[in-house]
VOKENU-251915 format. One record per residue: x, z, y negated of N, C-alpha, C, O, CB in turn. Coordinates in pm, whole numbers, plus 32768, in hexadecimal, padded with zeros to 4 digits. Atoms other than C-alpha are relative to their C-alpha. Glycine has a CB too. Example, Ala and Ser with C-alpha at 12.3 -4.5 7.8 and 13.67 -1.06 7.14 Angstrom:
2
80598000807784CE830C81C2805A80007F8880C280427F8A7F9D807D7FFD 7FAE7FFA8077855782CA806A7FB380497F937FE6805A7F2480297F727FD2 
This chain:
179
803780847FE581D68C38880E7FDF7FBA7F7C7FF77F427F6D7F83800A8059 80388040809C81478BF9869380907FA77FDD80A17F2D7FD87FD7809A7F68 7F7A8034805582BE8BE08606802A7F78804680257F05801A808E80778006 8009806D7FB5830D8B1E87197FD37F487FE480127EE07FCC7FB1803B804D 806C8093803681E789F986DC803C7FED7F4E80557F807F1B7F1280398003 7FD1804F8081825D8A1F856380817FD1800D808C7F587FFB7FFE80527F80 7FA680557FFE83B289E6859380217F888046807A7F3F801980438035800A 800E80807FDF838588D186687FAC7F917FA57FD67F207F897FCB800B8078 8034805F808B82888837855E80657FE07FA780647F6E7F7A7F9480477F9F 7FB6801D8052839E88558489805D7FAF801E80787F4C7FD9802380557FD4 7FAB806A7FED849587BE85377FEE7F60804D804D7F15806680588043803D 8031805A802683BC86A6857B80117F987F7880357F267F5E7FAB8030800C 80108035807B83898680843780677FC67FBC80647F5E7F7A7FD480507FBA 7F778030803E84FB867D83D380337F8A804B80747F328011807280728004 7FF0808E7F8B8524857585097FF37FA07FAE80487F587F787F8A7FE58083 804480608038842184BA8475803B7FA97F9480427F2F7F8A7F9880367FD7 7FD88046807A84BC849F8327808B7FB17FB480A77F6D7F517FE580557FBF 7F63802F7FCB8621845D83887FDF7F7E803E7FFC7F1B7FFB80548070807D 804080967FD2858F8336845B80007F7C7F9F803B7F107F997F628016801E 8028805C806784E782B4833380777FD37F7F80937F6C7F427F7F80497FC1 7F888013806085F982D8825480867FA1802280B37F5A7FC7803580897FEB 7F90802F7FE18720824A82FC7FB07F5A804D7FF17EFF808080628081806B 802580887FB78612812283837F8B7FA97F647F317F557F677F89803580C9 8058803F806F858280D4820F80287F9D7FC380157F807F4D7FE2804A7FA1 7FEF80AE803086097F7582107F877FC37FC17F187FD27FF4801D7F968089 808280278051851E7ED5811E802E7F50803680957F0D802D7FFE80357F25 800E807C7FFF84897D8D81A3801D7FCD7FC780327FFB7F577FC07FDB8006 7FDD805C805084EE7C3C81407F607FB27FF17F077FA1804480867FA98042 80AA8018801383AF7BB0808480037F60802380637F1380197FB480277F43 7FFF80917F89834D7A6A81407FA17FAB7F697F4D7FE07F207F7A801C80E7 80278050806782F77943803E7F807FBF80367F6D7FA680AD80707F9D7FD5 808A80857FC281A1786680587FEC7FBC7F7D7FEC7FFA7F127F3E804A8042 8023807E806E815D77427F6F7F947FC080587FA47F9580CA80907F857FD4 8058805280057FF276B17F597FB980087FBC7FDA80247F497FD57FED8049 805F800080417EAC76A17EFB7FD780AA7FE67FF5810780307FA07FA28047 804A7FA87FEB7DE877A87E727F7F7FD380287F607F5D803C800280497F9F 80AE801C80007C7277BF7EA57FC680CA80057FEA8130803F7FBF7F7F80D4 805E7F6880007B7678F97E497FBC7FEE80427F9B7F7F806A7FB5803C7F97 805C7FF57F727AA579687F3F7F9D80B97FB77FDB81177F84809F801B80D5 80637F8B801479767A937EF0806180507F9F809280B87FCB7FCB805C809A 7FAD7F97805F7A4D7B207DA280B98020804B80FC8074800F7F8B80B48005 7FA57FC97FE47BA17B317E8380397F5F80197FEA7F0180217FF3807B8069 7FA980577FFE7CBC7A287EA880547FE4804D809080468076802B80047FBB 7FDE80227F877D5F79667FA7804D7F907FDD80317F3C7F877F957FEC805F 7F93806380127E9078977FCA7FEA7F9580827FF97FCF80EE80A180528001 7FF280557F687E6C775C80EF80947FE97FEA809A7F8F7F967F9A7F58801B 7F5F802B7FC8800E773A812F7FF47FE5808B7FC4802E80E2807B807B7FF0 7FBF802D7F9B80807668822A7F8C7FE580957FB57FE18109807B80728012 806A7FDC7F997F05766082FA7FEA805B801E7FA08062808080017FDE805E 80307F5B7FFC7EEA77D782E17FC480117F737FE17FDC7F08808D807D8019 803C7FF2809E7DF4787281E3800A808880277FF380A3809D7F587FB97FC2 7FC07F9980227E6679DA817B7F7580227F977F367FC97F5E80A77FE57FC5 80107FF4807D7DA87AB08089806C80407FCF80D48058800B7F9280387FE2 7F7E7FD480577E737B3C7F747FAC80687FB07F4080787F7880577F797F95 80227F6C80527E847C807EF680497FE27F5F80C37FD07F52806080A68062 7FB07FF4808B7EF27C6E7D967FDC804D7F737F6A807C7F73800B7F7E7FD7 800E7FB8808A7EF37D127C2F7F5D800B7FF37F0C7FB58017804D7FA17F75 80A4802A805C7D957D5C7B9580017F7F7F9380707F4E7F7A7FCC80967F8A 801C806C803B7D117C3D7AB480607FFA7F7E80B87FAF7F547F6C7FFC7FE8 7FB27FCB807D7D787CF37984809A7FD67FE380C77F877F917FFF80978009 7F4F7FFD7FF27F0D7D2979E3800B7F507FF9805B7F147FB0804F805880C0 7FF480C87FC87EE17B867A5280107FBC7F54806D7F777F2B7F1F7FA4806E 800E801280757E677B5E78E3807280167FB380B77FB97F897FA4803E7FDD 7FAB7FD580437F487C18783C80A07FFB800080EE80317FB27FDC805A8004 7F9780337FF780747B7678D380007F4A7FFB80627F02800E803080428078 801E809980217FF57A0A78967FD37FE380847FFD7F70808D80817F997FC9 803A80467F817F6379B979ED7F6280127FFA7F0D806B7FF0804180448092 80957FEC7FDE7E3F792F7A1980107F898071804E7F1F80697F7F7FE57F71 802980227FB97DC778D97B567F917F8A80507F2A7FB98081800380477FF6 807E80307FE67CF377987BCB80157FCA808480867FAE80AB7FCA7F9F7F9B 7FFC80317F637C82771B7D4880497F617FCD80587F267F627F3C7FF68063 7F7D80777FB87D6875F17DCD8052800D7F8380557FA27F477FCC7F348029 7F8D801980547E6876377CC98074804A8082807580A980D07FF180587F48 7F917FEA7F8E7FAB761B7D8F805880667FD2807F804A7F6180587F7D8024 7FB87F968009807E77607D85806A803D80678059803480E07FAC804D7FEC 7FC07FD97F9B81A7780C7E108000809E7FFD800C80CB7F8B80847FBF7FFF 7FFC7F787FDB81A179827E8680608051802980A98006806A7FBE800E8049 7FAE7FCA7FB5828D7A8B7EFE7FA0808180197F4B80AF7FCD809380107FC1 806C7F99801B81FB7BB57FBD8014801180AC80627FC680E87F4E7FC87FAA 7FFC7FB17F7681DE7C5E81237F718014802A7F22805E7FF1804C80967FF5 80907FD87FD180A47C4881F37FFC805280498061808E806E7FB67FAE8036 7FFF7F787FE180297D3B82867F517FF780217EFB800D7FCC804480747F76 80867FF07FDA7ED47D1283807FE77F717F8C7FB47F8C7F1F7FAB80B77FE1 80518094804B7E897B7C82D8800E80127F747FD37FC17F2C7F497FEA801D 8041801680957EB07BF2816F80A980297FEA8104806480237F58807A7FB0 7F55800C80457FE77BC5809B7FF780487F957FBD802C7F2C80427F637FCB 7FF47FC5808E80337CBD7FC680757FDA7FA880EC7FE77FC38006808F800A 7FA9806E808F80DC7C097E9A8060804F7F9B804680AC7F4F7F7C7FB27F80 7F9A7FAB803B820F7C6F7E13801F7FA17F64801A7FC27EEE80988011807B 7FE1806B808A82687B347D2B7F717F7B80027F2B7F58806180CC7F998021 8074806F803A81667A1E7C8F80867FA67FBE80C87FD37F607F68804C7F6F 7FC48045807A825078C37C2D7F907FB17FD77F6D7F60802D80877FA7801A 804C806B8038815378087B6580157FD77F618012802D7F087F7480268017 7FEB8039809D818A77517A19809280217FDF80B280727F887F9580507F84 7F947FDD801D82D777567A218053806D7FC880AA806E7F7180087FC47FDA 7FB47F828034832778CA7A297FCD804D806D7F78801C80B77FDF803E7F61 80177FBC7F7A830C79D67B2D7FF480917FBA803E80D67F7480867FEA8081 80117F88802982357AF07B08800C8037805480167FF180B97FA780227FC9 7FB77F6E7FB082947C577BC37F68804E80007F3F80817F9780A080707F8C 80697F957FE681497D147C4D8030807E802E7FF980E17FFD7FA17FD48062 7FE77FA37FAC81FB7E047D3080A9801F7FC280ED7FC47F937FE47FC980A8 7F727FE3800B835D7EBF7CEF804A7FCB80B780117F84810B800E80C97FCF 7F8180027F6384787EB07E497F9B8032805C7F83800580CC80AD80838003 80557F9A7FA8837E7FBA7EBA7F80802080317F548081806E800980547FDB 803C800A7FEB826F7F267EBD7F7F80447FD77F158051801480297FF58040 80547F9A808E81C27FF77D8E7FD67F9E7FBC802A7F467FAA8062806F7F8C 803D8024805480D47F5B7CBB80287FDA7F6F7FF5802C7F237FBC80488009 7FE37FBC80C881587F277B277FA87FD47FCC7FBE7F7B7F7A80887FCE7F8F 8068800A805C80027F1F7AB3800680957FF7805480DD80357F727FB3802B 80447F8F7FFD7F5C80517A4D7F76800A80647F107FC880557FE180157F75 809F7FF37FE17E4680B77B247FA180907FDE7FB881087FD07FF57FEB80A4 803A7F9680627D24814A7A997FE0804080577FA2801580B97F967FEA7F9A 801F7F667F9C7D1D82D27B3A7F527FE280027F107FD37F9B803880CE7F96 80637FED7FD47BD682C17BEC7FE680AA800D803180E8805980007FAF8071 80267F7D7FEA7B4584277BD77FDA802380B17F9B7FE981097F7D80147F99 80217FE37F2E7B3C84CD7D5380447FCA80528054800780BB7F797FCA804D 7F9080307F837C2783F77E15805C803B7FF3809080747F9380347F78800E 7F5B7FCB7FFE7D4D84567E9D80607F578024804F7EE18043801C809A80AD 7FAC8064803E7E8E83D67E5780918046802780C680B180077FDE7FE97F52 7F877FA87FB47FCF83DA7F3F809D7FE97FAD80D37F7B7FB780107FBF80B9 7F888009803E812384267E60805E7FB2806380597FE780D28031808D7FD9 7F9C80467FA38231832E7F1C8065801F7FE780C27FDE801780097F838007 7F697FC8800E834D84077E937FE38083808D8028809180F2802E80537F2F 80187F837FAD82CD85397F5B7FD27FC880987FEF800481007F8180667FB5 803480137F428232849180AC80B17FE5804B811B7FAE802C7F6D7F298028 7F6B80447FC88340847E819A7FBA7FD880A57FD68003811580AF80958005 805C807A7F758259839782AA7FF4804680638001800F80D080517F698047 80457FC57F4C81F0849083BB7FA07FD380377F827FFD80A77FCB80898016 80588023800880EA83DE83AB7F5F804C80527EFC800D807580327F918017 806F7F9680177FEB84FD83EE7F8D7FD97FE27F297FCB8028801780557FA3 80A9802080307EEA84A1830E7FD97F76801B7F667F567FFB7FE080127F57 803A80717FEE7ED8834C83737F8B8027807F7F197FF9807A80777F8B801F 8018800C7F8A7E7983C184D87F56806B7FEE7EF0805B8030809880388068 80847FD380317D5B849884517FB27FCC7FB07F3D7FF47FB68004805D7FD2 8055805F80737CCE83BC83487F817FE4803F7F857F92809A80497F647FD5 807680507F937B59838A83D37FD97F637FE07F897F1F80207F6080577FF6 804D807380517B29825882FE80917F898000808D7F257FB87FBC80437F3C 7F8D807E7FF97C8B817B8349803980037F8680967FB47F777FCA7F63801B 7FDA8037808D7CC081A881BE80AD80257FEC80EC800D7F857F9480577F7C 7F607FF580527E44821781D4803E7FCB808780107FDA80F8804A80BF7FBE 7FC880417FE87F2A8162824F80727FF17FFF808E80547FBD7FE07FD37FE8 7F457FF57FF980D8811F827080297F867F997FF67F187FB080557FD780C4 7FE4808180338167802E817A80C8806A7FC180E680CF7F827F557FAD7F5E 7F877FF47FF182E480488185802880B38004804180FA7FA380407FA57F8B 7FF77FA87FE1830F817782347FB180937FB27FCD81097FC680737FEE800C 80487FA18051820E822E81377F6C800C801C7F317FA3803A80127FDD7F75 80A4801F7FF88098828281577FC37FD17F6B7FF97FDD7EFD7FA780988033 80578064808C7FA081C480517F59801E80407F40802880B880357F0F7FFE 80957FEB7FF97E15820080447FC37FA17FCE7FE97F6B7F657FCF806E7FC6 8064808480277D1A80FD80257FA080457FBC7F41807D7FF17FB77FA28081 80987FD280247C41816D7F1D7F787FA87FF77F2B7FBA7F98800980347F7F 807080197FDE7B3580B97F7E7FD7801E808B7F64802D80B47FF17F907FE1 80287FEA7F7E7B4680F280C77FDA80AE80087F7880DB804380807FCA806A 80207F4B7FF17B5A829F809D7F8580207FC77F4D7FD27F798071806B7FAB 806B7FEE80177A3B835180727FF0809B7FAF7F9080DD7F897FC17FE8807F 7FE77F5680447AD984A87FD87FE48078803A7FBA80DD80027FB5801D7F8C 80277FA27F867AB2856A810F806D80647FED806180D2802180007FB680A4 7F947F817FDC7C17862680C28050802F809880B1807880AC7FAC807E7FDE 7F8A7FD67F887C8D863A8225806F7FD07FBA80C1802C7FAE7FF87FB480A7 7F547FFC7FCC7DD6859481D58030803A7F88809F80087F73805B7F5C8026 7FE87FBB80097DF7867C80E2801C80A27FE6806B80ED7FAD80007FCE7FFE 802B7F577FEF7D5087C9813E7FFA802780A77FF3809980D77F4B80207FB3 7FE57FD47F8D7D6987B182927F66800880457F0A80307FFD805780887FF3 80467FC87FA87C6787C583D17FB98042806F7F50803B80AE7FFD7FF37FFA 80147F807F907C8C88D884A6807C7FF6806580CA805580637F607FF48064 7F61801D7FC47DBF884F859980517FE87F8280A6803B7F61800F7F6A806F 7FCC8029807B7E28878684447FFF80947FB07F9B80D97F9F7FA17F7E7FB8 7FEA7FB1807D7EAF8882835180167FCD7F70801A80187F0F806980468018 7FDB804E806F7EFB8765824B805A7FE57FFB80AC800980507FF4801B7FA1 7F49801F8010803486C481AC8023803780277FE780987FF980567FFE7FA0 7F657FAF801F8143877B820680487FEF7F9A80A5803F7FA780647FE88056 7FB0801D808481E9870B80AE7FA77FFC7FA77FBC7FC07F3D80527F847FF7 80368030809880C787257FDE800F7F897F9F800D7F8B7F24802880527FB3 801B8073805B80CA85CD7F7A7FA67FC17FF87FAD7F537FC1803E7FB28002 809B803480257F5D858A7F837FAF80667FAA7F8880D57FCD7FA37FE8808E 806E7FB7807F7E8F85FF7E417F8C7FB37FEC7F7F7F397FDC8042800A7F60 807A8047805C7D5085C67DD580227FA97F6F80987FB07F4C7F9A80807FCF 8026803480757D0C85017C917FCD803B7F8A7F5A800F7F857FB97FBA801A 80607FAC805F7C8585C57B747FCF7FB57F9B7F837FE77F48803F80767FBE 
C-alpha cells in the first residue's frame, strides 16, 4: 500500500509537470497608459477609468536606470495583472523603455537576501502546487506556471519546505531557506 501511495504521488507529480510544460505559453503583457498617483508609499496607475496598483522595481533599481517617478505624470506600462495589481514588465517613460522583469517574469534587480525567508528556485519547481495549498498565511503563490513567496506575507513557519505531517515538502527541493 505505501509504494503504491508513492508511486502514485509520483506519477502525479510527473502529470503535473508535463501539463505545465507543454501549457507554459507565456502571457501576452496587456498595455495601460495613464496617470500615476502614490498612495500610502505604493503606486498606482488610473488607465482608461480603472486604477491598478503597480508592482514595480525597488526605488533604487528605478534610480539607477534613470526613472524617476512623480503622481499625474502620464506613463505607459507593460505587465500582467494578477488579483488588481500589475506586475510590470516594461516602464516607457522619457523616451526609452526600461525592463523590470525578464520573459519570465524574474526580477533584474538584485534583491537584498533577507535572513530566514524562504526562497522558491523556478528552475527546480515544476508547479504541483503543494505548497501553495498548505501555506497558512496565502504567501506563495503561481506566477507562470511556477510558485513565488510573498515575503512579507510568510512568516518562516517552513511548512512549504519541511513539511506538516500529511505534507512531506517539495518534492523537488526547490524551497530553501535564506541564510
Amino acid at each position: 500500500m505505501k509504494y503504491s501511495l508513492t508511486f502514485a504521488l509520483v506519477l502525479l507529480i510527473i502529470i503535473i509537470s508535463l501539463l505545465n510544460l507543454f501549457s507554459s505559453e507565456k502571457p501576452d503583457l496587456e498595455i495601460f497608459e495613464g496617470k500615476l498617483k502614490k498612495m500610502a508609499g505604493e503606486w498606482f496607475i488610473i488607465s482608461d477609468g480603472d486604477f491598478f496598483q503597480l508592482n514595480l522595481a525597488p526605488e533604487e533599481y528605478l534610480k539607477e536606470n534613470n526613472l524617476t517617478l512623480t503622481s499625474k505624470q502620464q506613463i505607459k506600462i507593460e505587465g500582467i495583472t494578477v488579483d488588481e495589481v500589475i506586475n510590470v514588465y516594461l516602464v516607457h517613460a522619457n523616451d526609452t523603455i526600461i525592463e523590470l522583469r525578464d520573459s519570465a517574469g524574474n526580477p533584474l534587480w538584485q534583491e537584498e537576501k533577507q535572513v530566514g525567508h524562504f526562497q522558491i528556485n523556478p528552475k527546480m519547481c515544476i508547479g504541483c502546487q503543494l505548497c501553495v495549498s498548505v501555506c497558512p498565511t496565502d504567501a506563495i503563490s503561481m506566477v507562470h506556471g511556477r510558485a513565488i513567496i510573498d515575503a512579507e506575507k510568510c512568516i518562516d513557519c517552513g511548512i512549504c519546505e519541511n513539511g506538516n505531517g500529511d505534507y512531506k515538502g517539495c518534492p523537488t527541493n526547490a524551497i530553501k531557506k535564506l541564510e
